[in-house]
C-alpha positions in Angstrom: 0.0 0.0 0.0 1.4 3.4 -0.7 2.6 5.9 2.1 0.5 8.4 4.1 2.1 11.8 4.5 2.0 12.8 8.0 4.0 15.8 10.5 6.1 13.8 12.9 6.4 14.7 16.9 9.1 13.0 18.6 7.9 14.0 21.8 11.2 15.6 23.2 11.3 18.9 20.8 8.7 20.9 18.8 9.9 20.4 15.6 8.5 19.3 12.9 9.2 16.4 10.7 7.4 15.2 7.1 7.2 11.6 6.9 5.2 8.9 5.5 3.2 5.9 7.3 3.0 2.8 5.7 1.6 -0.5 7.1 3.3 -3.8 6.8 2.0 -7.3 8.2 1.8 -6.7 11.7 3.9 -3.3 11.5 3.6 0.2 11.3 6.1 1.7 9.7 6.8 5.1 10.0 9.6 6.9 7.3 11.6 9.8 7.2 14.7 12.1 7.1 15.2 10.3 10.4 15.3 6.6 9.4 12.9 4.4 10.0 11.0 3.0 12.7 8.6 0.0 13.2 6.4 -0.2 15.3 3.9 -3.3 16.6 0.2 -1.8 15.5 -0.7 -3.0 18.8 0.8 -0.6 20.6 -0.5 2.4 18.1 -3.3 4.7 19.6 -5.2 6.2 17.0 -7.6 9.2 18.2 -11.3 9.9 17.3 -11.6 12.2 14.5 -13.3 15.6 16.3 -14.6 17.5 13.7 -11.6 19.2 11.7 -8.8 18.8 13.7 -6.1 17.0 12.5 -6.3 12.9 13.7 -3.3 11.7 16.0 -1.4 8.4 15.3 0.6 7.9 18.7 3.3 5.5 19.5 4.3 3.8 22.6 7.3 6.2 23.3 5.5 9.6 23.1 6.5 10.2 19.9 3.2 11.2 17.7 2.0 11.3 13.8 -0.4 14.1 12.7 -2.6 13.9 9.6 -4.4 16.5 8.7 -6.0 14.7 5.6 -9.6 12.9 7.3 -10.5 11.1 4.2 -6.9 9.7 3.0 -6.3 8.8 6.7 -9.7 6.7 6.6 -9.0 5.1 3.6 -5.5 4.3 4.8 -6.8 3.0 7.9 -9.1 1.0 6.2 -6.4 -0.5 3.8 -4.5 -1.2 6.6 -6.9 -3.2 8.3 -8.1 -1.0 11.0 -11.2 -0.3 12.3 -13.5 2.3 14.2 -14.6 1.8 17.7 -18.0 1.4 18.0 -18.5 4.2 19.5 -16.8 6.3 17.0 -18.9 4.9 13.8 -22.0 6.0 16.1 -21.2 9.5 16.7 -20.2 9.4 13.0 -24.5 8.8 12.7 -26.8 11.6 12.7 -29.8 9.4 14.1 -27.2 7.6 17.0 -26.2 11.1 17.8 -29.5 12.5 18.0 -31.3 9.5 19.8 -27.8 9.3 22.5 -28.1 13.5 23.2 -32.0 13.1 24.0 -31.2 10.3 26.0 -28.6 12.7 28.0 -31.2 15.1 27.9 -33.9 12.7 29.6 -31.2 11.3 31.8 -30.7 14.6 34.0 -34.2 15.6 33.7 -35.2 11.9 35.9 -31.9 13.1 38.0 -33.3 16.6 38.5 -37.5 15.4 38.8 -36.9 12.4 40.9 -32.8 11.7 41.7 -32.2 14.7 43.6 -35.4 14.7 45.3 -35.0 11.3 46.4 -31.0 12.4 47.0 -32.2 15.7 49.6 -34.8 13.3 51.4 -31.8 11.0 52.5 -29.0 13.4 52.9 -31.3 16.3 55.1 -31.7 13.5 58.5 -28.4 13.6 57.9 -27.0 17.0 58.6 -25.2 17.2 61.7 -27.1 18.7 64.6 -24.6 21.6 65.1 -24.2 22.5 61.3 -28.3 22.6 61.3 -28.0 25.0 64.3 -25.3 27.0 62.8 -26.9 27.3 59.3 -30.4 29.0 60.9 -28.9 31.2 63.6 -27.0 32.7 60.3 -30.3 32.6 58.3 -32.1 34.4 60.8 -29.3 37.2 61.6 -29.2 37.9 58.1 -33.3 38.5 58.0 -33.1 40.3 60.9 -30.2 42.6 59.6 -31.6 43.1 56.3 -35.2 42.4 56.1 -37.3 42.0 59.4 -38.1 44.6 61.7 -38.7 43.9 65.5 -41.9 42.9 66.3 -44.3 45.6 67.8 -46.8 43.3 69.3 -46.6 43.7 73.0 -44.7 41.6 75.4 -48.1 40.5 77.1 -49.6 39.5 73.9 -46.7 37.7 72.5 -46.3 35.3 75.7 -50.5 35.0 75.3 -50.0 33.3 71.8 -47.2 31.3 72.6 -49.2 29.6 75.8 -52.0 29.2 73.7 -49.7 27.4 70.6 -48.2 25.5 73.2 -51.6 23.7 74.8 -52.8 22.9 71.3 -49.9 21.4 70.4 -49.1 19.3 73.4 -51.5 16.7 72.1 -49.2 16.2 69.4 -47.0 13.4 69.5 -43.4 13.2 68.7 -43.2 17.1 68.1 -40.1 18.6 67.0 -38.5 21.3 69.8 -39.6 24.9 68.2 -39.6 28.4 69.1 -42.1 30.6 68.1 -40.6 34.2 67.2 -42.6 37.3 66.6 -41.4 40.1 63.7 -42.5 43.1 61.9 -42.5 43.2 58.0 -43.0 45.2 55.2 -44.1 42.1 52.7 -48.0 41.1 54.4 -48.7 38.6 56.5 -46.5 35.5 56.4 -44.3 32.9 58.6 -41.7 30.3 58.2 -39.1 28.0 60.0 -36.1 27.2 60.2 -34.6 23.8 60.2 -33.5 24.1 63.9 -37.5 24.9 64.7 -37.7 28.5 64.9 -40.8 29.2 63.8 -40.7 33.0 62.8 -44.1 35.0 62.5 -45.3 38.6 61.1 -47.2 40.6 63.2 -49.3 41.0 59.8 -50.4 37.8 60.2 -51.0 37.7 63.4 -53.3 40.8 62.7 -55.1 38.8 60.0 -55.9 35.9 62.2 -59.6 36.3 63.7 -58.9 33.8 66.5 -55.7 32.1 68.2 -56.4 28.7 67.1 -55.8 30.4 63.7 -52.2 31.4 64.5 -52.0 27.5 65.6 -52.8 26.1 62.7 -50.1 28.1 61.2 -47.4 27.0 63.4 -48.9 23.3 63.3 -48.2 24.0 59.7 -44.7 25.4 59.9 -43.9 22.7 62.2 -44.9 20.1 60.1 -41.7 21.7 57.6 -39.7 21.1 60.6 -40.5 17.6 61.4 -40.2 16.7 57.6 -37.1 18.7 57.2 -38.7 20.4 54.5 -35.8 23.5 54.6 -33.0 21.3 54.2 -34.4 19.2 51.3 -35.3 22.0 49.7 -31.6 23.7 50.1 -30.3 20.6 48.9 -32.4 20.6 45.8 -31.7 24.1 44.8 -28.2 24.1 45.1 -26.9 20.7 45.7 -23.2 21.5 44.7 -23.2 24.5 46.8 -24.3 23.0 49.7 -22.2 19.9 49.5 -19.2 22.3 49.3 -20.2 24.7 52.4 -20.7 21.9 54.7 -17.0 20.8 53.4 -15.4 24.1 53.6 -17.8 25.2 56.8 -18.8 28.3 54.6 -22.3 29.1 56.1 -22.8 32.5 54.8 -24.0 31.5 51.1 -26.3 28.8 52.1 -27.9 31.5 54.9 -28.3 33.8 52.0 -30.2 30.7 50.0 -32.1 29.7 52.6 -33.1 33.3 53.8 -34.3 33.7 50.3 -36.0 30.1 50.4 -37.7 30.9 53.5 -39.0 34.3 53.1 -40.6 33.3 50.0 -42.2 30.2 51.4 -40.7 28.3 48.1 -41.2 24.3 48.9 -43.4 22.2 46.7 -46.4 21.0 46.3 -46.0 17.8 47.6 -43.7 19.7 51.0 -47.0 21.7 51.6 -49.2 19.1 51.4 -47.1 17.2 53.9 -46.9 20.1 56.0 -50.9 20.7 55.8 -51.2 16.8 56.6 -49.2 17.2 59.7 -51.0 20.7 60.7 -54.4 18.8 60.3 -53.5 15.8 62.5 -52.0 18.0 65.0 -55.2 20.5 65.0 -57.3 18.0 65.0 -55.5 15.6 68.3 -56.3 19.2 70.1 -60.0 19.0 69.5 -59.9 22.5 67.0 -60.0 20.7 63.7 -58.9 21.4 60.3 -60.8 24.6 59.9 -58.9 27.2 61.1 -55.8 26.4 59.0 -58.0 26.2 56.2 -59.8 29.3 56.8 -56.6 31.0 57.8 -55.2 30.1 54.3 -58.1 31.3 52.4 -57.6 34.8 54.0 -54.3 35.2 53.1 -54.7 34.1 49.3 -57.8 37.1 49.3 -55.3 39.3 50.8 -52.5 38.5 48.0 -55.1 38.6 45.6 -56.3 42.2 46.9 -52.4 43.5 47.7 -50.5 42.1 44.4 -50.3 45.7 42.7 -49.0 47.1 46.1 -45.9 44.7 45.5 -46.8 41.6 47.8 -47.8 38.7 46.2 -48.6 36.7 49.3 -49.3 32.8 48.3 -48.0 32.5 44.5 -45.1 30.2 45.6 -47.7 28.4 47.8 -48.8 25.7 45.0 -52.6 25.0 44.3 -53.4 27.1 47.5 -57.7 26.4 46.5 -56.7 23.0 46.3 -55.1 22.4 49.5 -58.1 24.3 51.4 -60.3 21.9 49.7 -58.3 19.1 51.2 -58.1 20.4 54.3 -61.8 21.1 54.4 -62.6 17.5 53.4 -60.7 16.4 56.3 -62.6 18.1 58.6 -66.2 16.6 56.8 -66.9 20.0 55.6 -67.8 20.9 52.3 -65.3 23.3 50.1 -66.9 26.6 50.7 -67.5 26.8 54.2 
């Protein structure tokens, strides 16, 4: 078979060299000013062609051939009785590319759907108790820094709310440790916890509430995020690579930010807030006070967003199917939809 012209690397020096290759029995052969060397084809390593840059022929010792010719090289690979990997005569197919990029494509969206969700749910148990401490104290000193007034409810009224959160939820079994915290804000009536169980609540909403069971249904609520570790799995989720490296390097301050940001904006899903309403309506309901005044709690606030959205609050639009989980909450209680 005649010679392929090739640039010759001898792995030590830049320079150039033209030769030619040439394949005999079990040989390659490679020729130039230089002599000649032989080489077993065994212990050639020929590289995938990658669109048009030039394909490498490298031997055993570093040394490497470049041809910049695609279709001479194949024909002289094929005359020389080598063949394409597999996987290189697929990419070289539109249909195999197409099909193997929308199986990448489907591949991450079940990772991101259903992987990492399933992922968050057995890493967040697993948080150590201090870093889970650490992380909130920082999430709530940032709120309170940037975002979150004192409260201006009095002192009297404050301690009134907490006794009356704590008898309803003493029936409660297996509740997580909490503290409920009163603030001030400018964004409506809201709350939220923390993975540690501080359960932090807006004198907003507090004015919003027509009775203390109310204000307890919301807590039973928030609590239920706690139990369920709802925060966490969430954090996870939304920045899994971020989090992994700030437990690593012990850098809280970016995950505070994201979970300040997670938190204040009440952004879990719809399946977290079902489970949280689930828990709020077994705890209300072990106290004697029913589903109802979570239910009717929740209806008030999505009026108020729905009243308040050209001021610049949009109250419950992260809160998913917010009609929908009144309705459940309702039919829990036996009563009907509209009550």
């Amino acid at each position: 078979m005649s010679g392929l012209p090739a640039s010759f690397f001898d792995g030590r020096t830049p320079r150039r060299q033209a030769v030619e290759l040439l394949a005999e029995g079990g040989e390659i052969v490679v020729r130039g000013a230089f002599g000649e060397r032989r080489i077993q084809r065994t212990q050639v390593e020929i590289s995938e062609p990658l669109g048009r840059a030039p394909r490498l022929l490298r031997l055993p010792d570093g040394a490497v051939c470049e041809i910049t010719d695609h279709r001479a090289f194949a024909d002289w690979l094929t005359a020389a009785g080598f063949a394409d990997s597999p996987v290189v005569r697929l990419q070289a197919r539109w249909s195999w590319a197409v099909a193997a990029l929308a199986a990448a494509v489907l591949i991450l969206l079940a990772a991101y759907f259903w992987g990492l969700p399933a992922a968050s749910k057995v890493l967040a148990p697993r948080v150590p108790e201090p870093v889970v401490q650490s992380l909130s104290k920082y999430t709530l000193n940032f709120l309170d820094q940037r975002l979150l007034r004192p409260s201006r409810l009095p002192q009297a009224r404050q301690d009134e709310l907490r006794a009356h959160v704590a008898a309803v939820m003493q029936a409660r079994p297996g509740l997580p440790t909490y503290r409920l915290l009163f603030r001030s804000s400018s964004i409506g009536p809201n709350a939220f916890a923390l993975p540690n169980g501080d359960l932090v609540m807006f004198d907003e909403l507090v004015a919003l509430a027509k009775s203390d069971d109310e204000v307890a249904g919301v807590v039973a609520h928030e609590l239920g995020h706690v139990a369920y570790r709802h925060g966490l799995r969430q954090l996870i989720q939304s920045s899994v690579v971020g989090f992994a490296v700030g437990l690593y390097l012990g850098d809280l301050s970016s995950l505070a930010s994201g979970l300040a940001a997670l938190a204040l904006e009440s952004r879990y899903s719809r399946d977290f807030e079902l489970e949280a309403d689930a828990y709020a309506a077994a705890a209300m309901r072990a106290a004697g006070r029913g589903t109802e005044p979570l239910a009717a709690m929740l209806e008030r606030m999505e009026a108020g967003a729905g009243r308040q959205e050209r001021g610049g609050w949009d109250g419950l639009s992260s809160h998913p199917d917010t009609a929908e989980r009144i309705r459940r909450l309702r039919a829990s209680n036996g009563l009907p939809a509209g009550d």
